[in-house]
FIROKE-952703 format. One record per residue (C-alpha): residue in one letter; y negated, x negated, z. Coordinates in pm, whole numbers, plus 50000, padded with zeros to 5 digits. Last residue first. Layout:
<rs>
AYXZ
...
</rs>
This chain:
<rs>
X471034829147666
X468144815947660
X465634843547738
X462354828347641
X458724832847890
X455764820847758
X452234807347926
X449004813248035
X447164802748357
X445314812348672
X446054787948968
X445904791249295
X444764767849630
X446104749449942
X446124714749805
X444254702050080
X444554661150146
X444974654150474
X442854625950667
X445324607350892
X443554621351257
X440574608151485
X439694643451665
X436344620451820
X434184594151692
X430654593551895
X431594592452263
X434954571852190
X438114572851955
X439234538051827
X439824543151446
X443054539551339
X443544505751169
X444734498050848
X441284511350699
X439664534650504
X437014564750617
X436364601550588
X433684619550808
X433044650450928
X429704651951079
X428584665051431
X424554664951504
X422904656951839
X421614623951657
X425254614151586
X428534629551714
X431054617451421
X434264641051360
X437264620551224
X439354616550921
X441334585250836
X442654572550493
X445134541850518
X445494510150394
X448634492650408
X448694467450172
X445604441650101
X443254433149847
X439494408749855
X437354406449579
X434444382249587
X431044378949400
X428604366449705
X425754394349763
X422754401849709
X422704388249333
X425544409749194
X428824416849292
X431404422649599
X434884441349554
X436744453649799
X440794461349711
X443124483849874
X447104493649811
X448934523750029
X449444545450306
X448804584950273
X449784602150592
X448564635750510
X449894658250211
X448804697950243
X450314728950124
X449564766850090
X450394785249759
X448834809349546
X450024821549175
X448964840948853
X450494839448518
X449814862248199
X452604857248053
X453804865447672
X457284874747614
X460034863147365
X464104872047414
X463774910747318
X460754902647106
X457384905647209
X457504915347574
X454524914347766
X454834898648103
X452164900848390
X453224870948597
X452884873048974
X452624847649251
X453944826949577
X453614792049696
X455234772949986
X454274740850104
X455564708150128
X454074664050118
X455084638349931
X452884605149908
X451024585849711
X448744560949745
X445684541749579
X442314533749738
X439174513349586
X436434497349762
X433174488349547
X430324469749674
X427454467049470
X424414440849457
X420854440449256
X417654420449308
X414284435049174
X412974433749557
X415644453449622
X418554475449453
X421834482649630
X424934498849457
X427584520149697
X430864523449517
X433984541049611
X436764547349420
X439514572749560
X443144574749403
X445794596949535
X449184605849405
X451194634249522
X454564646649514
X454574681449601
X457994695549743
X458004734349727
X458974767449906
X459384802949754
X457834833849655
X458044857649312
X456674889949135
X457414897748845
X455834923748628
X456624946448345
X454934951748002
X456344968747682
X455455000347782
X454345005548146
X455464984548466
X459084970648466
X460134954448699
X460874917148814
X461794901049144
X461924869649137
X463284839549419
X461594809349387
X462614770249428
X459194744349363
X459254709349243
X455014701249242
X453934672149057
X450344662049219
X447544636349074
X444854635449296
X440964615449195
X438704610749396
X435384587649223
X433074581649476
X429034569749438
X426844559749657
X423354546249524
X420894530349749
X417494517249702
X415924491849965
X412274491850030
X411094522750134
X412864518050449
X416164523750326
X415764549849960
X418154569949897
X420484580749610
X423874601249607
X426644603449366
X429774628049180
X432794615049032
X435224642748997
X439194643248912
X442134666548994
X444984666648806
X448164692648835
X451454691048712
X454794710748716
X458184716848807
X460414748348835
X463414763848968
X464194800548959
X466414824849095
X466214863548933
X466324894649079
X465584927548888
X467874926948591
X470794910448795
X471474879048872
X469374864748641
X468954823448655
X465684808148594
X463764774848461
X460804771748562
X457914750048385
X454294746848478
X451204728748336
X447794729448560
X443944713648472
X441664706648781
X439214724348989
X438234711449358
X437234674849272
X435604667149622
X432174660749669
X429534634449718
X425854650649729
X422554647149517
X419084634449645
X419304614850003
X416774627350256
X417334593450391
X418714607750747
X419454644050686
X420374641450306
X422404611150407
X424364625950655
X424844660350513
X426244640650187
X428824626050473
X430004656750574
X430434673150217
X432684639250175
X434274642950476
X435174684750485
X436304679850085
X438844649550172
X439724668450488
X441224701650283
X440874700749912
X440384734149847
X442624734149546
X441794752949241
X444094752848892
X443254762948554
X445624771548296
X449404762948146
X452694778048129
X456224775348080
X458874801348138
X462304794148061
X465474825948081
X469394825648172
X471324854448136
X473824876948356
X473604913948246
X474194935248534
X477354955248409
X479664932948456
X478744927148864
X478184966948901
X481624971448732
X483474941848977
X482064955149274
X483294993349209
X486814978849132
X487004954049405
X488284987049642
X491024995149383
X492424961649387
X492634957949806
X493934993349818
X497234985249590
X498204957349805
X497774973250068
X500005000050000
</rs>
């Protein structure tokens, strides 16, 4: 008797598991991305709030917020509604931006800084798709990713007195991996039975601290000696400077953490923001 049972109860589970259709789809996409950034946007707009009190400095130093995005996923239908998919992609960020001064009314300052983040982000989703009205449906999706990030920050301060000219330039390069988890919907119109058109819209909330990596500081021009000097093991460290009665976030390089006191206080490894979404266009083929 049992052995009869144990067939007859598999039967309902084995129809609903043919009839789903099992098929395998790739979307790939491509738009604009935002990320806020996170303590390389709070130090940099802290340290243009410096200058513009201090030297009534004209300009600001800020933090490449939009960038360029490309995304792939590759995903596996378990059933018409739920899907699993794994994806990579790309995202740049990039902006040079500069403040002048004047020191005493005799010494002309320029800083300048160059950040630049270059992140590849290996995400896992679950979908679950629908459809909407005529040929369009939606999917909607969430998972967790690993973002492998790259970080390169120039900075340059050029000094002009008395017809003499000198700049110092330190420059920072790291990477790092860092997680998050990121969700979104795609607006699909379907072409052809195996050829849609996305309309691709997605969050997520991640951050990468700890960056260690390669420095050099270079010295030109007739104020100062030319020399360049490199090292390892440079780090990026945010704090909050009490100066004047005012608090400024504040950014800086070193090996060393800085030594916490009256003035430098919440001394952390600067994290770099990538919490942020990203509007872009794409296709979606069913590959079998």
């Amino acid at each position: 008797m049992k052995r009869i049972l144990l067939p007859l109860l598999l039967i309902p589970v084995l129809v609903a598991v043919s009839a789903a259709e099992t098929r395998v789809s790739f979307h790939l996409s491509g738009g604009l991305n935002y990320a806020a950034g996170g303590d390389i946007t709070r130090g940099l707009k802290g340290q243009s709030a410096f200058l513009l009190d201090e030297f009534g400095a004209e300009g600001e130093l800020a933090s490449p917020i939009w960038g360029f995005q490309v995304n792939g996923e590759l995903l596996y239908h378990f059933t018409d509604h739920f899907a699993l998919g794994i994806g990579a992609g790309y995202f740049e960020h990039m902006k040079q931006t500069q403040a002048s001064y004047p020191i005493l009314g005799l010494i002309d300052v320029r800083e300048t800084v160059t950040p630049k983040y270059k992140v590849i982000p290996i995400t896992a989703n679950l979908h679950y798709s629908f459809p909407w009205f005529g040929p369009v449906s939606l999917d909607l999706y969430a998972g967790a990713g690993v973002y492998l990030t790259g970080l390169d920050f120039s900075y340059r301060q050029d000094f002009s007195v008395l017809g003499f000219n000198g700049s110092g330039v330190y420059d920072f390069n790291a990477s790092k991996a860092g997680f998050g988890v990121q969700g979104g919907l795609n607006v699909e119109w379907v072409i052809d039975p195996k050829f849609s058109i996305l309309l691709a819209l997605s969050g997520r909330v991640a951050s990468v601290s700890g960056f260690t990596g390669d420095w050099s500081e270079t010295l030109a021009g007739d104020i100062f000696e030319n020399q360049k000097t490199t090292g390892s093991g440079g780090q990026i460290w945010f704090y909050e400077w009490n100066t004047g009665g005012l608090v400024y976030d504040q950014i800086i390089f070193g090996e060393e953490e800085p030594v916490a006191d009256s003035e430098v206080t919440n001394v952390r490894p600067a994290r770099l923001g990538l919490t942020g979404f990203t509007a872009a266009l794409g296709f979606k083929i069913k590959l079998f």
